[in-house]
N, C-alpha and C positions, 0 to 999 in steps of 0.2 A: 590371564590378566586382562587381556584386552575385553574378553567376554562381562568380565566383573565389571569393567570402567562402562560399557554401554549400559547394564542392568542398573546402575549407580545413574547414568544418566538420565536413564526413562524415569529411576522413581523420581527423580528431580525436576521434573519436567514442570513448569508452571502453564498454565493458560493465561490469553492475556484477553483484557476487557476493555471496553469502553463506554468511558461517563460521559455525563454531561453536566455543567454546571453556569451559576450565573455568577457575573460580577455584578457588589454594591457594595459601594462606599470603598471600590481598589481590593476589595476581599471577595473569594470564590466561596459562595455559597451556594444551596439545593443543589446540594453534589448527589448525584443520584446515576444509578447504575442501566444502562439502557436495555429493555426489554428483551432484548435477542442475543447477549451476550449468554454462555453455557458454562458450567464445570468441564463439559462434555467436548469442547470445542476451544479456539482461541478468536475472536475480533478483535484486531488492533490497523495501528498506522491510519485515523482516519483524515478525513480530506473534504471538506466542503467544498460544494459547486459555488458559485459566483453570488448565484442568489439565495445563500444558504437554506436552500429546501433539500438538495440532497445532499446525504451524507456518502460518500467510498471510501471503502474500506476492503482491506485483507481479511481473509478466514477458511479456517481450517472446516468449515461446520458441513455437514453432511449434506449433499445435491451437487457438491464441486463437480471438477472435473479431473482435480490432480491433488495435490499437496495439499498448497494453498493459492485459492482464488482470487478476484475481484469482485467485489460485492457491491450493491448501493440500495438503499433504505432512504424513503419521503418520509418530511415529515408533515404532515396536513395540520398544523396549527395547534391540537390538540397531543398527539400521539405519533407514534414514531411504526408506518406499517411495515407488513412483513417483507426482508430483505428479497433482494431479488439478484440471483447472477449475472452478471454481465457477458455470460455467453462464451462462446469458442472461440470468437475470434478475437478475443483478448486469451482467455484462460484456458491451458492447456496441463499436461501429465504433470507437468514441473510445478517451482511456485511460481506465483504471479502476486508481487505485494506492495508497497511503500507507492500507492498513487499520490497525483497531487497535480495542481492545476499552475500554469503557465501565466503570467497577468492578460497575456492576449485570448485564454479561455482552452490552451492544450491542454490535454490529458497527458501526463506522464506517468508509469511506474515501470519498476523493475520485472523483470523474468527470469528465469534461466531452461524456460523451453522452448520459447520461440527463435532459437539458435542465436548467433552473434557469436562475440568473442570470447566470451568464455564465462563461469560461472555467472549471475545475475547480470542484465545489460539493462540498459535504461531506454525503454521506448516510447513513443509519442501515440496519438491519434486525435483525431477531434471527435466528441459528442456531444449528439443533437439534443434535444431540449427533452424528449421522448426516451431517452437514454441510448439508444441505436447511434453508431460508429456514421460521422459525416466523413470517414475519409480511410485511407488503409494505415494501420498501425506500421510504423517505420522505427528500426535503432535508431538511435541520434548519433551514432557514430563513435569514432576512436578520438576523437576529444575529450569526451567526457566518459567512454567505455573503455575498460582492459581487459585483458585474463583471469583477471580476477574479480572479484563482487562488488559491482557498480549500485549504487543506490539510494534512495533519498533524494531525488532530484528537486529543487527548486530553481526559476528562474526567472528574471524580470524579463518580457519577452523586450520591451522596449531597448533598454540598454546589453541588451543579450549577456549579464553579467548575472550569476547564481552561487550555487552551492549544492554540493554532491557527496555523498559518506562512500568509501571503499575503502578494502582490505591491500587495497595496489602493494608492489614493492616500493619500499621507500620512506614509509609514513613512519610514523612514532606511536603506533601499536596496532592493535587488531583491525581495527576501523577506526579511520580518522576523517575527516573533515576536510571538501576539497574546495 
């Protein structure tokens, strides 16, 4: 039975993509689908830098290192060039997914290989303008990490006041809203 539930699962399996679109007149329109999403693969969770020139993002897409990666993709004005990894010392065997940026300009996303406490934990870093690490990737800790799948982090650095998705014990379903 168990074997039938995982084959059920795989054929179920979706990819996920990512668009981009414009607002006019309060409506999302030129919804269009971005050149390096795949049937073959998944891109999702993405995350603009400050000066919305890069895009980060998770993906499953082939050159990783593990699962899933961290990825970032320029866009030069015109066109959206080809992704490029973020390297080992973010992305390791496990996943590495749900980046997103701090108002003071940290780098945040989840893991679940560069150890902590247990399933995904939510780690920081800072980078440089070139995309290379100004600093060493750190947990953020048992505040905002458990034993279970820490993720989605947002936060205003100034008021040090945010929002976190996890699986913890306690919540009122699978992932809830912290």
């Amino acid at each position: 039975e168990e074997k039938a539930k995982m084959a059920y699962s795989k054929e179920k399996e979706a990819n996920l993509s990512i668009y981009e679109a414009t607002i006019e007149n309060g409506n999302w329109t030129k919804i269009k689908e971005l050149p390096f999403n795949s049937k073959q693969f998944s891109c999702g969770h993405p995350a603009l830098d400050e000066a919305n020139s890069v895009l980060y993002f998770s993906s499953t897409m082939p050159g990783g290192f593990g699962a899933s990666d961290l990825w970032k993709v320029k866009f030069n004005g015109d066109k959206w060039e080809k992704p490029v990894n973020l390297g080992a010392e973010i992305n390791t065997e496990g996943e590495e997914m749900f980046p997103s940026f701090g108002s003071d300009g940290t780098f945040y996303f989840a893991s679940n290989g560069l150890g902590g406490l247990g399933g995904l934990d939510i780690f920081a870093t800072k980078i440089a303008d070139d995309g290379s690490l100004k600093g060493q990737v750190v947990n953020i800790g048992e505040e905002a990490n458990s034993s279970k799948d820490d993720f989605a982090f947002i936060i205003n650095s100034d008021t040090k006041r945010g929002f976190l998705s996890s699986n913890r014990d306690g919540g009122n379903g699978s992932d809830d809203i912290y």
